[in-house]
C-alpha positions as CSV (number, residue, x, y, z in Angstrom):
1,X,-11.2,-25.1,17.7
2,X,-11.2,-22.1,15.4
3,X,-12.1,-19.7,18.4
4,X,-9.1,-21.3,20.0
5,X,-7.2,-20.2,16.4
6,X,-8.2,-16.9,16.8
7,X,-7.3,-16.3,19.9
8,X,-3.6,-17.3,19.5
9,X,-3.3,-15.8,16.6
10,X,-4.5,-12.0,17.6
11,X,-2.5,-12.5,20.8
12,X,0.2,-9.5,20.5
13,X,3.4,-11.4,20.8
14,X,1.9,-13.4,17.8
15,X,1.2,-10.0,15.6
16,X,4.0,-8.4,16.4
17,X,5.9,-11.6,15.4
18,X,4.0,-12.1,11.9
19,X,4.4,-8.1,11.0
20,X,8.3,-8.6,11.6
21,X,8.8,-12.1,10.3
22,X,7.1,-10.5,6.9
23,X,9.0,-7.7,7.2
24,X,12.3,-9.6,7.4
25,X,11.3,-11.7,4.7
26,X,9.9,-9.0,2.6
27,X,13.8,-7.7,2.8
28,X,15.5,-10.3,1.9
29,X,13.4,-12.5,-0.4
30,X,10.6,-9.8,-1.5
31,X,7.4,-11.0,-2.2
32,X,7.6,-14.0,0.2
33,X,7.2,-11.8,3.0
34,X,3.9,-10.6,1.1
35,X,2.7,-14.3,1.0
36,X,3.4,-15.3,4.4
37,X,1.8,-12.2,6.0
38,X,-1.1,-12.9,3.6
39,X,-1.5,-16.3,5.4
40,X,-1.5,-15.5,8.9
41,X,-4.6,-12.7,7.8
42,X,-6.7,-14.9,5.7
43,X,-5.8,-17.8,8.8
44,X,-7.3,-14.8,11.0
45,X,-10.1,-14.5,9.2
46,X,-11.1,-18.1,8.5
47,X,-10.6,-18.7,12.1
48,X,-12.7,-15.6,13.3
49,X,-15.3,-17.2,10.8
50,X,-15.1,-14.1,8.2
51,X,-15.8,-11.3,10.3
52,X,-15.0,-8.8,7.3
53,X,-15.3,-5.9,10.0
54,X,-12.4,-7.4,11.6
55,X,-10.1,-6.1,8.7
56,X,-12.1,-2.9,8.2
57,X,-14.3,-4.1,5.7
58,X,-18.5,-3.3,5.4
59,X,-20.6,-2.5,2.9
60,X,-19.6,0.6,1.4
61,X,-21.8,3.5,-0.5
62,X,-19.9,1.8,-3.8
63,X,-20.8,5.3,-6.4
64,X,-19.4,7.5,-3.7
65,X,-16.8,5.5,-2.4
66,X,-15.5,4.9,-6.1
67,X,-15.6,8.8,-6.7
68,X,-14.0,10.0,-3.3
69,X,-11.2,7.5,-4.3
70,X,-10.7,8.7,-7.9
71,X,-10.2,12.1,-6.1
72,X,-8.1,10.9,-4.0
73,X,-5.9,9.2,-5.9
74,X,-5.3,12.5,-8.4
75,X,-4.7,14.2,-5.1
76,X,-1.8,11.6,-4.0
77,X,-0.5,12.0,-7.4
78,X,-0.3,15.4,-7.5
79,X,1.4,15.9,-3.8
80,X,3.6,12.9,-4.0
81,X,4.7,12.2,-7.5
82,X,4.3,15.6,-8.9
83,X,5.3,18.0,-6.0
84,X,7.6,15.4,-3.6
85,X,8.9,13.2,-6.0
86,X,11.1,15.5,-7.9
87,X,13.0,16.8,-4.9
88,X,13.4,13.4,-3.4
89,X,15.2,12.2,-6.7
90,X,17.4,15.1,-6.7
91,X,18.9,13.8,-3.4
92,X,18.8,10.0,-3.9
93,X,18.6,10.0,-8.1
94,X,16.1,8.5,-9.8
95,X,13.7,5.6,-9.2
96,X,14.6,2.6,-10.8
97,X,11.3,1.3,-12.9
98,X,13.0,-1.1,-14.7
99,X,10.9,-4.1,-13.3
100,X,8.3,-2.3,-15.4
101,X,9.7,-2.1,-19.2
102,X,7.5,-5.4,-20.0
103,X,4.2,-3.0,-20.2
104,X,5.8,-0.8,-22.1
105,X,3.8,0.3,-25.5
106,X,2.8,-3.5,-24.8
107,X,-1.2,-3.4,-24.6
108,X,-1.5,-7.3,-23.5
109,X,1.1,-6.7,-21.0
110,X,-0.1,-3.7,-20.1
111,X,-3.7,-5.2,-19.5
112,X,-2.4,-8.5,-17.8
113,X,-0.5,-6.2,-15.4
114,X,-3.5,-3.9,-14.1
115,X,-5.7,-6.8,-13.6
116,X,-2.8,-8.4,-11.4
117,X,-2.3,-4.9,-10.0
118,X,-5.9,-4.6,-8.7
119,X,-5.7,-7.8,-6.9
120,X,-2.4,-8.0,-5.3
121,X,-1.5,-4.4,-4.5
122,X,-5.2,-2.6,-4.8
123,X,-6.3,-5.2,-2.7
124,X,-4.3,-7.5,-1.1
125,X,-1.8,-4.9,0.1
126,X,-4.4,-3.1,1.5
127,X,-5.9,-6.0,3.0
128,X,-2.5,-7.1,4.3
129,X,-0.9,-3.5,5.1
130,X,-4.1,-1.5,6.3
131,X,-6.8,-4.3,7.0
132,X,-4.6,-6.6,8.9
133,X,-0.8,-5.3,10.3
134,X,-1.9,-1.5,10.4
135,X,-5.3,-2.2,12.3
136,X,-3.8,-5.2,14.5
137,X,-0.7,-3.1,15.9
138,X,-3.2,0.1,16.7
139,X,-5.1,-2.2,19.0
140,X,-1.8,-3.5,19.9
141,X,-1.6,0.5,20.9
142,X,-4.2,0.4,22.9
143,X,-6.8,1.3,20.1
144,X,-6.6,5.1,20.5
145,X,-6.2,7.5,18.2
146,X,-2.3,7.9,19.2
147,X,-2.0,4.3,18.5
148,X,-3.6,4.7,15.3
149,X,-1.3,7.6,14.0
150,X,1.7,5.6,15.8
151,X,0.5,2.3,13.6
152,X,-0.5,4.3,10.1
153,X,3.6,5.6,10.2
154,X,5.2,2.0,11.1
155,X,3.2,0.3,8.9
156,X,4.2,3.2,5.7
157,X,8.0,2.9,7.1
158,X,7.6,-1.3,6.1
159,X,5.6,-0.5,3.0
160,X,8.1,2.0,1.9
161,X,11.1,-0.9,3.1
162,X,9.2,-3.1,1.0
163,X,10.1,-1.3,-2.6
164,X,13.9,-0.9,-2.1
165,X,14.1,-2.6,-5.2
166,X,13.2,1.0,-7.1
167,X,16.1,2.6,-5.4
168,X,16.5,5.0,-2.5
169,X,13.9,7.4,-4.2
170,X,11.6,5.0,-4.8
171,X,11.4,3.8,-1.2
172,X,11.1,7.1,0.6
173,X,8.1,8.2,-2.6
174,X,6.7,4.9,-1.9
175,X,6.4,4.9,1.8
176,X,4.8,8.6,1.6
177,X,2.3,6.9,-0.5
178,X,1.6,4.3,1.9
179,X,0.9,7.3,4.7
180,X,-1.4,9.0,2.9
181,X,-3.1,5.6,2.2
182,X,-2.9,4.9,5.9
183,X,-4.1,8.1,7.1
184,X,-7.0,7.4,4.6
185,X,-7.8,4.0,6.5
186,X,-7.3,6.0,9.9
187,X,-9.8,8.8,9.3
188,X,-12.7,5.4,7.8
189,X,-11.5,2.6,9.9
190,X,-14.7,0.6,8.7
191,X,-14.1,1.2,4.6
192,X,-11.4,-0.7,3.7
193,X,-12.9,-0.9,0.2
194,X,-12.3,2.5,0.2
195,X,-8.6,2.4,0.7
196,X,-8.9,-0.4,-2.4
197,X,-10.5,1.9,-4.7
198,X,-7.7,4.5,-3.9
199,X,-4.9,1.9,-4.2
200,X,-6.0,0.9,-7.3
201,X,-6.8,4.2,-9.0
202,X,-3.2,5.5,-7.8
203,X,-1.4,2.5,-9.3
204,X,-3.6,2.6,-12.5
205,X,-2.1,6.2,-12.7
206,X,1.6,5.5,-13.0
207,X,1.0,2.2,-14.5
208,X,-1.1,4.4,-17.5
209,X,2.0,6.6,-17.8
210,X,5.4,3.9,-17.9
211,X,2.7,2.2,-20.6
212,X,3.1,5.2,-22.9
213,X,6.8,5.9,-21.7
214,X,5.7,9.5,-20.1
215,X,6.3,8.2,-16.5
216,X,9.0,10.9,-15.9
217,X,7.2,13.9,-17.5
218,X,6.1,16.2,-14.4
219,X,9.7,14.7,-12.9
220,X,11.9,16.0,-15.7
221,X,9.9,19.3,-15.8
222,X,10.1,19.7,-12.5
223,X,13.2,19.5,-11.6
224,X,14.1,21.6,-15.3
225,X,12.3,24.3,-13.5
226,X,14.0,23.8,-10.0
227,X,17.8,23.7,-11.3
228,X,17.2,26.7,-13.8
């Protein structure tokens, strides 16, 4: 019965359905498409009886894993919020953070928030967006590398799509997040951890700085310098 599961729900028709159903949903009603795309993967993987490779998951080297990503995640700082972000906000104004003011100079807040962070966007976004849709459409593709690239850009465009409630700016930064985080998965197709570690380090980043209100400090100077 649950290889019979499986089987209909990996079809194609059935993936590509799920990806734009939570795509739709993610739209219009925000994190419901998050929830029902969360379903149909953790369906796939009770009914493939927890074949964690299945979503890009093995056991990882965790010390090196945990330092590649803290490297990583500086380095997607630094080229996206530092270097892309101000030029992005200069065409489309700023990002709107306002969903954030509760963790402001608020320690409990700010605490609650990266634990629910770490497991519903360090994660189960990457879990969703990387182990499930992004990996699912590439064999969709054919399994190739072409499919892979192909897959690692839709999959950013819906992430991206899926934070239009921080503006324009926020979208476009957002989804060149989600590339680098899905060229990460691309280049270790078997370390989803990996991509976790990254997520979570990244978030933990931005989150540190809108907790002590200097969230816009490389921004401002940044574009100070740009429109001297």
């Amino acid at each position: 019965m649950r290889e019979r599961i499986h089987d209909f729900l990996t079809k194609p028709i059935v993936i590509a359905l799920v990806i734009l159903i939570s795509a739709v949903l993610t739209h219009f009603t925000g994190g419901l498409g998050y929830f029902f795309g969360m379903i149909a993967a953790l369906m796939v993987l009770w009914s493939g009886r927890f074949k964690w490779i299945e979503f890009g998951i093995s056991r990882p080297r965790w010390i090196k894993s945990i330092l590649v990503a803290i490297a990583l995640a500086i380095s997607i700082f630094i080229i996206v919020d530092i270097l892309i972000q101000p030029l992005i906000e200069l065409k489309f104004g700023a990002i709107d953070l306002s969903s954030f003011d509760g963790i402001r100079g608020n320690y409990i807040n700010f605490l609650v928030f990266i634990l629910f962070m770490w497991v519903v966007a360090g994660i189960g976004e990457e879990f969703l967006y990387r182990g499930f849709f992004m990996k699912q459409f590439a064999r969709i593709l054919g399994d190739t590398n072409k499919g892979w690239l192909f897959s690692a850009i839709a999959m950013s465009i819906l992430f991206g799509m899926a934070h239009l409630y921080q503006g324009m700016s926020g979208m476009i930064s957002t989804g060149l997040v989600s590339l680098c985080l899905s060229l990460i998965f691309y280049k270790n197709r078997n370390n989803l951890i990996l991509n976790m570690f990254v997520h979570g380090f990244y978030d933990m980043i931005g989150i540190s700085l809108i907790f002590i209100n200097k969230e816009r400090i490389f921004t401002d100077w940044i574009q100070a310098f740009l429109i001297q």
